[in-house]
MMTF fields as JSON, N, C-alpha, C and O atoms, coordinates in Angstrom:
{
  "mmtfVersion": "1.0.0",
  "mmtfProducer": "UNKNOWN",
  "numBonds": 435,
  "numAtoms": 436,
  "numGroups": 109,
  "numChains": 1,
  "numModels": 1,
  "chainsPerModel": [1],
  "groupsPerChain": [109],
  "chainIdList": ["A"],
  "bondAtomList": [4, 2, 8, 6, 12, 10, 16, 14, 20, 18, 24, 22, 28, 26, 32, 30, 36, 34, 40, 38, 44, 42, 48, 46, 52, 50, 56, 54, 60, 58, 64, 62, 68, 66, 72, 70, 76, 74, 80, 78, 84, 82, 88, 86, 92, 90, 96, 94, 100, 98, 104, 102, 108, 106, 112, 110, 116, 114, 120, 118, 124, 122, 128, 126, 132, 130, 136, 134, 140, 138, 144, 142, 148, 146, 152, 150, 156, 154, 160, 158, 164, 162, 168, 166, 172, 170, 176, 174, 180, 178, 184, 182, 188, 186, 192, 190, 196, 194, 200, 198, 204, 202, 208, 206, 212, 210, 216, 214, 220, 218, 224, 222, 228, 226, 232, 230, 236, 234, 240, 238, 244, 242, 248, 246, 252, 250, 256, 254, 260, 258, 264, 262, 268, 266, 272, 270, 276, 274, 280, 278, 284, 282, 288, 286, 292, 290, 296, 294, 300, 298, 304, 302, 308, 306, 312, 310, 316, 314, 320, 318, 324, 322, 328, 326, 332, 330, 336, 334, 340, 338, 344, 342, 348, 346, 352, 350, 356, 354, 360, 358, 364, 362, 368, 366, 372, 370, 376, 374, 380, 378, 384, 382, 388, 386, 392, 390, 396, 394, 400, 398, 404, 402, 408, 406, 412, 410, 416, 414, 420, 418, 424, 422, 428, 426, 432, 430],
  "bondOrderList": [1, 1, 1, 1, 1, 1, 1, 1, 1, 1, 1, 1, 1, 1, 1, 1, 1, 1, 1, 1, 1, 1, 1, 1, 1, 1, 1, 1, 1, 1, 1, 1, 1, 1, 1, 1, 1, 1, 1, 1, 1, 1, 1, 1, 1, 1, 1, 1, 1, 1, 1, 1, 1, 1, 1, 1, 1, 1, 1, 1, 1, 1, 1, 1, 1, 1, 1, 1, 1, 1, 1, 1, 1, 1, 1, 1, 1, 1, 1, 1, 1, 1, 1, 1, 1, 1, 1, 1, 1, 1, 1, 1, 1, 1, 1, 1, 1, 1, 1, 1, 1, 1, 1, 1, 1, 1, 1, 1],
  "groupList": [{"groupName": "UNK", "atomNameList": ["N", "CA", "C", "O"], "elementList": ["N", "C", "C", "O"], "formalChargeList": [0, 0, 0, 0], "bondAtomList": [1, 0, 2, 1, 3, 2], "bondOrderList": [1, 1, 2], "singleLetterCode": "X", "chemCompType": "L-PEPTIDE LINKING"}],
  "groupTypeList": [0, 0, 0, 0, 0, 0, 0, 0, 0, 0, 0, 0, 0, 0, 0, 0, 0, 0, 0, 0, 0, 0, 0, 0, 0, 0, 0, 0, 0, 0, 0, 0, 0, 0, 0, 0, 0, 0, 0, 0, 0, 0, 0, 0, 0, 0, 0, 0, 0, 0, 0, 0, 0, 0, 0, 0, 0, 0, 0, 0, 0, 0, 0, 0, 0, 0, 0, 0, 0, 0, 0, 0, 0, 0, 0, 0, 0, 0, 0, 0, 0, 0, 0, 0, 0, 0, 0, 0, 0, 0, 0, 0, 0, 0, 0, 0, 0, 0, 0, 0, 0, 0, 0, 0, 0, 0, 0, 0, 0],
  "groupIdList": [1, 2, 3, 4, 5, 6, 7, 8, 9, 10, 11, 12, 13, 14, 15, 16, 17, 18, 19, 20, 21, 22, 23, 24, 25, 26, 27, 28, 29, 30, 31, 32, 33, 34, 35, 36, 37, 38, 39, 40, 41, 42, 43, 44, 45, 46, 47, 48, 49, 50, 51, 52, 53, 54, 55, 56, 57, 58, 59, 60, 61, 62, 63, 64, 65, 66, 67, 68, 69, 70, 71, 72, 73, 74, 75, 76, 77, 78, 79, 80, 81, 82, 83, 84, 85, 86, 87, 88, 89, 90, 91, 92, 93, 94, 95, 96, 97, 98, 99, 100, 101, 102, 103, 104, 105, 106, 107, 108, 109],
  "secStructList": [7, 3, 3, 3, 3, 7, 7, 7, 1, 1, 1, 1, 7, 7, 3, 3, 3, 3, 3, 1, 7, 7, 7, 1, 1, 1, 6, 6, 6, 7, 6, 6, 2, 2, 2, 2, 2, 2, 2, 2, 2, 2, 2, 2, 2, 2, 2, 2, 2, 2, 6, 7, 7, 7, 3, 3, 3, 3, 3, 7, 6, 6, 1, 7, 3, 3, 3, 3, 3, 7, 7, 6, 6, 7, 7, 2, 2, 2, 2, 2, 2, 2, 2, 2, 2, 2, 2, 2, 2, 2, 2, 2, 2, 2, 2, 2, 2, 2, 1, 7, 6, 6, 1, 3, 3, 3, 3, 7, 7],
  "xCoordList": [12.227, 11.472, 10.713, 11.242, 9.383, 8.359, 8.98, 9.33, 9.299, 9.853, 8.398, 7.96, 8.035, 6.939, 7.42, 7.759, 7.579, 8.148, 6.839, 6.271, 6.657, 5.545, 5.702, 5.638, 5.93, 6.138, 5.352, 4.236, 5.793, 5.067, 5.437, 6.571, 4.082, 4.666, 3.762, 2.595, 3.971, 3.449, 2.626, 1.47, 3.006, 2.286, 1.429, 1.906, 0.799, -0.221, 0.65, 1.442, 0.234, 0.601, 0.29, -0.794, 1.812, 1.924, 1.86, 0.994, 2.771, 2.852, 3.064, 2.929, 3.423, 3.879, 4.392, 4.019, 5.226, 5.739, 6.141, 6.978, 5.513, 5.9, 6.864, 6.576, 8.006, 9.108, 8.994, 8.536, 9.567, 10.212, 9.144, 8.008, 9.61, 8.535, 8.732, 9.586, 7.723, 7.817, 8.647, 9.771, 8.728, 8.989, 8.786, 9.652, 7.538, 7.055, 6.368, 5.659, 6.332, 5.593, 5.764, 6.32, 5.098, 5.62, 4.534, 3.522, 5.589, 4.129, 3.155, 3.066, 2.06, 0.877, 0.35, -0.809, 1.203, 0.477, 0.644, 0.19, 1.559, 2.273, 1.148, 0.537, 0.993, 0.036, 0.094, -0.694, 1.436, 2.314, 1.749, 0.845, 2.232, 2.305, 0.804, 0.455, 0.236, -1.371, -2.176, -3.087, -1.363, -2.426, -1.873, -2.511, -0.632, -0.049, -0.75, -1.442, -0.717, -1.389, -3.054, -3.384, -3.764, -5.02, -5.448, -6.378, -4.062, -4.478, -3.918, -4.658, -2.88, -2.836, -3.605, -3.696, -4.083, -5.021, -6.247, -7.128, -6.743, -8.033, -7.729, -8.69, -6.851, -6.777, -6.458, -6.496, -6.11, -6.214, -7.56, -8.346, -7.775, -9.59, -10.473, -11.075, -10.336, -11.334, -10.993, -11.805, -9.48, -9.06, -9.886, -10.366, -9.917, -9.967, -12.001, -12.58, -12.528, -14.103, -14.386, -14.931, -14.012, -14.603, -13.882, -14.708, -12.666, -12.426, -11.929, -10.871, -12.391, -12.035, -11.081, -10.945, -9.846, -8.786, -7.955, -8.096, -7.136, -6.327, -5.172, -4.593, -4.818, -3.741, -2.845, -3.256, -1.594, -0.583, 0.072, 0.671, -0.111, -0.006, 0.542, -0.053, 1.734, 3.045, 2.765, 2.647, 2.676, 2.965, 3.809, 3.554, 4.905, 5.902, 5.112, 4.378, 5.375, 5.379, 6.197, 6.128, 6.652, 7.985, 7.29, 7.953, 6.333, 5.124, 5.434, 5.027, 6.038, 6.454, 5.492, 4.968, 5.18, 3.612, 3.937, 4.531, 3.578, 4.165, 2.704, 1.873, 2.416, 1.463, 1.665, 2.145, 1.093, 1.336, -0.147, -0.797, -0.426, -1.476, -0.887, 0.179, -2.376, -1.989, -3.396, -4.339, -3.226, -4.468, -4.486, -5.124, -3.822, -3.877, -5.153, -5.143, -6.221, -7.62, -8.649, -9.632, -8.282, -9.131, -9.864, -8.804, -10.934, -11.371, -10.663, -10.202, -10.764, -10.471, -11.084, -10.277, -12.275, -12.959, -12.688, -12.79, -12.323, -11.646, -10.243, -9.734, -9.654, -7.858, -7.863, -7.414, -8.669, -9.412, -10.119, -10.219, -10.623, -11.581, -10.12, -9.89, -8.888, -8.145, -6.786, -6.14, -6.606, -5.475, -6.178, -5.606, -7.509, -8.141, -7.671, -6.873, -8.211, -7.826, -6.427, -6.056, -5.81, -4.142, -3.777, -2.628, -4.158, -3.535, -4.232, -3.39, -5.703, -6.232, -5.306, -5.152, -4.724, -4.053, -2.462, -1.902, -1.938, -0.881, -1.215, -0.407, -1.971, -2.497, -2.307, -1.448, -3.129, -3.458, -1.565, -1.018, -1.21, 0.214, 0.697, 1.548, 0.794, 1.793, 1.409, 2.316, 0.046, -0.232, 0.195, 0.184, 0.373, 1.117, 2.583, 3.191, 3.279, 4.78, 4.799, 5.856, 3.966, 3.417, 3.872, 4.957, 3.355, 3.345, 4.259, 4.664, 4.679, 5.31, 6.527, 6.795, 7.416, 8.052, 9.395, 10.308, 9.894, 10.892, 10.665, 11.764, 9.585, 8.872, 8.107, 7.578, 8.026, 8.437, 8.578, 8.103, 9.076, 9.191, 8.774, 8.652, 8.487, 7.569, 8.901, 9.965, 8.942, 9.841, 8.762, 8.719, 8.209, 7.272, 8.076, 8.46, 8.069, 9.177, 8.462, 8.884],
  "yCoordList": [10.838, 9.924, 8.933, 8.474, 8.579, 7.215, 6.411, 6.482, 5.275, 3.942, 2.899, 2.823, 2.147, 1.294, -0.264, -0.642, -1.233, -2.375, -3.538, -3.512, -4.109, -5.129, -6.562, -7.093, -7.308, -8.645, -9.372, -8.943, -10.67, -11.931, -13.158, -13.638, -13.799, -15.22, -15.969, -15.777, -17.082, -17.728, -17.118, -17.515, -15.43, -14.718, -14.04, -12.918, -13.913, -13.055, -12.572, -13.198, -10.915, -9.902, -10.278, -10.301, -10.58, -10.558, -9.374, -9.121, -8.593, -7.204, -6.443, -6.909, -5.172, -4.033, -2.925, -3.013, -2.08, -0.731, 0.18, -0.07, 1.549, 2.932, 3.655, 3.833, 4.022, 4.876, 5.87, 5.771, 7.099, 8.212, 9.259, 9.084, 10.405, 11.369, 11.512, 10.856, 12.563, 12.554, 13.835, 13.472, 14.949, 16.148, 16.806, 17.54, 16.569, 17.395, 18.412, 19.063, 18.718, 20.424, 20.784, 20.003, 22.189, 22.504, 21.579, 20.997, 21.82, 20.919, 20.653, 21.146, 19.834, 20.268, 20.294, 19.976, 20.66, 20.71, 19.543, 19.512, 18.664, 17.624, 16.57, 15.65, 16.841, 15.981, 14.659, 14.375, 13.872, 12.472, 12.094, 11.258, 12.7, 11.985, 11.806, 10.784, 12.8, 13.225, 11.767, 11.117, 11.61, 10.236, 9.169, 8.191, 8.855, 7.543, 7.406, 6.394, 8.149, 8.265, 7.643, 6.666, 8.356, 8.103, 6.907, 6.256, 6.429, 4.943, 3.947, 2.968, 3.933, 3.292, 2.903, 1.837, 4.091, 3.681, 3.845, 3.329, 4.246, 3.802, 1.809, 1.05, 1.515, 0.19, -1.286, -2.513, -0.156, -1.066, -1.051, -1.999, 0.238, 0.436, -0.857, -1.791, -0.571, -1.91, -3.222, -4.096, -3.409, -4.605, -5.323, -6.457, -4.285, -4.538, -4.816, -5.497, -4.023, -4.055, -5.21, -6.229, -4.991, -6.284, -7.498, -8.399, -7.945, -9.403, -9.547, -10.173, -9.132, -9.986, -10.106, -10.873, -9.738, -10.585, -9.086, -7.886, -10.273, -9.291, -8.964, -9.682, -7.365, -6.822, -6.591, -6.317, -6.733, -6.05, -4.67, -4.594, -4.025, -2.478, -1.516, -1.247, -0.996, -0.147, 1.369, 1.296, 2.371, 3.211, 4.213, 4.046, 5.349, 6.308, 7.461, 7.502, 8.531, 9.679, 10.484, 11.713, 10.12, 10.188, 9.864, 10.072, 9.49, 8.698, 7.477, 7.144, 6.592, 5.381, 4.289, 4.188, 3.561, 2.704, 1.214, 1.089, 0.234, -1.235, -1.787, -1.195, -3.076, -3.44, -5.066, -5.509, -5.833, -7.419, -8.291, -8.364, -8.696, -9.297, -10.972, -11.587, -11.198, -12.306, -13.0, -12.834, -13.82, -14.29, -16.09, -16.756, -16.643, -17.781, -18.748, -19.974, -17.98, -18.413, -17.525, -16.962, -17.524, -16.885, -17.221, -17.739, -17.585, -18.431, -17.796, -16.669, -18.877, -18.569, -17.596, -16.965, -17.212, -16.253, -14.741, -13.821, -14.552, -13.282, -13.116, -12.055, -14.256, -14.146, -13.16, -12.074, -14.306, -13.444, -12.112, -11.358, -11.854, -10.383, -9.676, -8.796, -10.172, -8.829, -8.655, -7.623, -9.983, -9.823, -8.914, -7.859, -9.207, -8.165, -6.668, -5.883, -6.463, -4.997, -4.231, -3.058, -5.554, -5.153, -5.094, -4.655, -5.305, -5.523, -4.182, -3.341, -3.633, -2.681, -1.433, -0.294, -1.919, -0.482, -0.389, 0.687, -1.59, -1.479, -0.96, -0.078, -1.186, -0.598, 1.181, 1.978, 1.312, 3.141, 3.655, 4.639, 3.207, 3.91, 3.513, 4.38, 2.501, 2.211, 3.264, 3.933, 3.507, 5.139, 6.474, 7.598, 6.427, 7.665, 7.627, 8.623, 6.697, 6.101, 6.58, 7.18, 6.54, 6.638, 7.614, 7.593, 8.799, 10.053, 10.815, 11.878, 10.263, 11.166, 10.454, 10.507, 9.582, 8.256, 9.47, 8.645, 10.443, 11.399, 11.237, 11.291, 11.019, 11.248, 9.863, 9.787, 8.693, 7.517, 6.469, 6.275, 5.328, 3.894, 2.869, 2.928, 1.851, 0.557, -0.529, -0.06, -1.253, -2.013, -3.985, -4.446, -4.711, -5.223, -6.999, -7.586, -7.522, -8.539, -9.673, -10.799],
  "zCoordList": [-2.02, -2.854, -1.968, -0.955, -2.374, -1.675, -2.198, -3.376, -1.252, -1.784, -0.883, 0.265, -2.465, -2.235, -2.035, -3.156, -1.176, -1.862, -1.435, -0.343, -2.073, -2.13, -2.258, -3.366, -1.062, -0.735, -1.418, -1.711, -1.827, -2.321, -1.895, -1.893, -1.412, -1.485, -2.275, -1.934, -3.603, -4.416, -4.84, -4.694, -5.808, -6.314, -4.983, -5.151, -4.146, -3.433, -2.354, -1.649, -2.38, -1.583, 0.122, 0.706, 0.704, 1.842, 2.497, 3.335, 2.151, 3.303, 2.59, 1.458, 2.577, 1.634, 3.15, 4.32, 2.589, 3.315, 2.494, 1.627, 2.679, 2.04, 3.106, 4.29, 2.504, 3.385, 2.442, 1.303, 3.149, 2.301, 2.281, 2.721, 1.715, 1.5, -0.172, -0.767, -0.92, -2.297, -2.073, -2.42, -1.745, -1.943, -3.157, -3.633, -3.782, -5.593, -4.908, -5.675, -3.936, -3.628, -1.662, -0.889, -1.23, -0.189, 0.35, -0.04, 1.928, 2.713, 3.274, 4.398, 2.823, 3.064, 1.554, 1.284, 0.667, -0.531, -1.956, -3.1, -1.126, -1.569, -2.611, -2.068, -4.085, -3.813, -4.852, -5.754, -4.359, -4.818, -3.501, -3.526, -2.028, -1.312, -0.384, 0.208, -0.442, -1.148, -1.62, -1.108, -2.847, -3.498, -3.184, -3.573, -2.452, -1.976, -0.706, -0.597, 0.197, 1.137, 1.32, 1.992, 0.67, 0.236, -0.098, 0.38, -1.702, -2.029, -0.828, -0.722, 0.047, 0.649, 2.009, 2.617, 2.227, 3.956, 3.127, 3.815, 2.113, 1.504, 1.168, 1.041, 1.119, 0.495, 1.842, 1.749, 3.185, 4.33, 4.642, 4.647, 4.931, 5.642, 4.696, 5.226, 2.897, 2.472, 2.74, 3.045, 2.6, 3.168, 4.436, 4.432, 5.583, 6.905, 7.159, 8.006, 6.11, 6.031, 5.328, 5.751, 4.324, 3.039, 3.26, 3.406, 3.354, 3.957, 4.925, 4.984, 5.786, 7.126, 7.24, 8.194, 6.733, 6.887, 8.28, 8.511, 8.798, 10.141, 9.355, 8.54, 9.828, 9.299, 10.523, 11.65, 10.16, 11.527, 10.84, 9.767, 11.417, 10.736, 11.755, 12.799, 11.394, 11.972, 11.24, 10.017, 11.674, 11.149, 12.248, 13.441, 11.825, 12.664, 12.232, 11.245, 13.202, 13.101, 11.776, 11.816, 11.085, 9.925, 8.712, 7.697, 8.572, 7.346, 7.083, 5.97, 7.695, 7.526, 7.624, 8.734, 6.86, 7.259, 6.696, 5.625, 7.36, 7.038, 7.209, 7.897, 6.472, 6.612, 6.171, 5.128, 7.413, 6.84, 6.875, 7.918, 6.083, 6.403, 7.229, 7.251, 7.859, 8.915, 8.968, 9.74, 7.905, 7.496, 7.643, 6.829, 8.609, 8.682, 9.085, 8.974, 9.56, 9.427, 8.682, 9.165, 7.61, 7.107, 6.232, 5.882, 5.16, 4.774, 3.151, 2.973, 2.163, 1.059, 0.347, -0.335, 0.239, -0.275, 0.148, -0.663, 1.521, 2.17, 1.79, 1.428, 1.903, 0.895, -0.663, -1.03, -1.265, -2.733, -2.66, -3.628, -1.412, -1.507, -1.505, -2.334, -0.324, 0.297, -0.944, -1.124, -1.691, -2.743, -3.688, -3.962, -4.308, -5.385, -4.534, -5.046, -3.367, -3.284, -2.838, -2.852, -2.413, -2.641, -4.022, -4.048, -5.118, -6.385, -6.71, -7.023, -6.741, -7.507, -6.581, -7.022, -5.185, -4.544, -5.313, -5.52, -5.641, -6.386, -7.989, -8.279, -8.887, -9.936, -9.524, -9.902, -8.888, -8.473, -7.891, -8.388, -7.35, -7.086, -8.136, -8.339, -9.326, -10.396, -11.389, -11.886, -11.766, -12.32, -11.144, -11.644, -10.406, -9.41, -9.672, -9.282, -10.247, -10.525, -11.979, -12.172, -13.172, -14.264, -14.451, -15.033, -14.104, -13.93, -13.319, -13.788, -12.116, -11.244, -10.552, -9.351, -11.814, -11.214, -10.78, -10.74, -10.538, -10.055, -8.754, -8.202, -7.754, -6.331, -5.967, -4.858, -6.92, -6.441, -6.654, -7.773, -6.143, -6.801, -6.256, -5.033, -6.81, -6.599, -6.376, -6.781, -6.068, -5.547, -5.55, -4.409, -6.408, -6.437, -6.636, -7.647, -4.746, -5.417, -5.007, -5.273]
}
């Protein structure tokens, strides 16, 4: 199972990390872990283009991927660009959970 868990501090998304694999098909053809995948490094890459904001970002050979934002100069308007697209990347995996909540879970604290 993908285990999603999604940090907060005073409501806005600090960091998030996906562990686990989905195992809903063979591999390579996997496609839970397919669209977690996708929504999640589709949702750093805009992060990292559209606000400015610095990410510290871990990923293993194992699919393990951590991601913190580190936005202590960043201007307010880039905070707001990078929470909108952390929230629309949590939206898109909570319909992947929707559907296919056997292969994974959101963890949103």
């Amino acid at each position: 199972m993908i285990q999603v868990t999604v940090n907060r501090k005073d409501k806005q998304i600090t960091a998030f990390s996906i562990h686990g694999h989905a195992r809903s098909g063979p591999y390579g053809y996997d496609l839970v872990c397919a669209g977690v995948s996708a929504v999640s490094f589709g949702a750093i890459n805009a992060v990292m283009t559209l606000s400015e904001i610095e990410l510290e970002i871990k990923q293993s050979e194992s699919g393990n991927l951590q991601c913190e934002l580190i936005g202590e100069k960043a201007s307010q308007q880039n905070i707001r660009d990078a929470q909108l697209l952390l929230e629309g990347m949590l939206i898109s995996l909570e319909t992947i959970e929707r559907d296919y909540g056997e292969f994974i879970m959101i963890i949103d604290s």
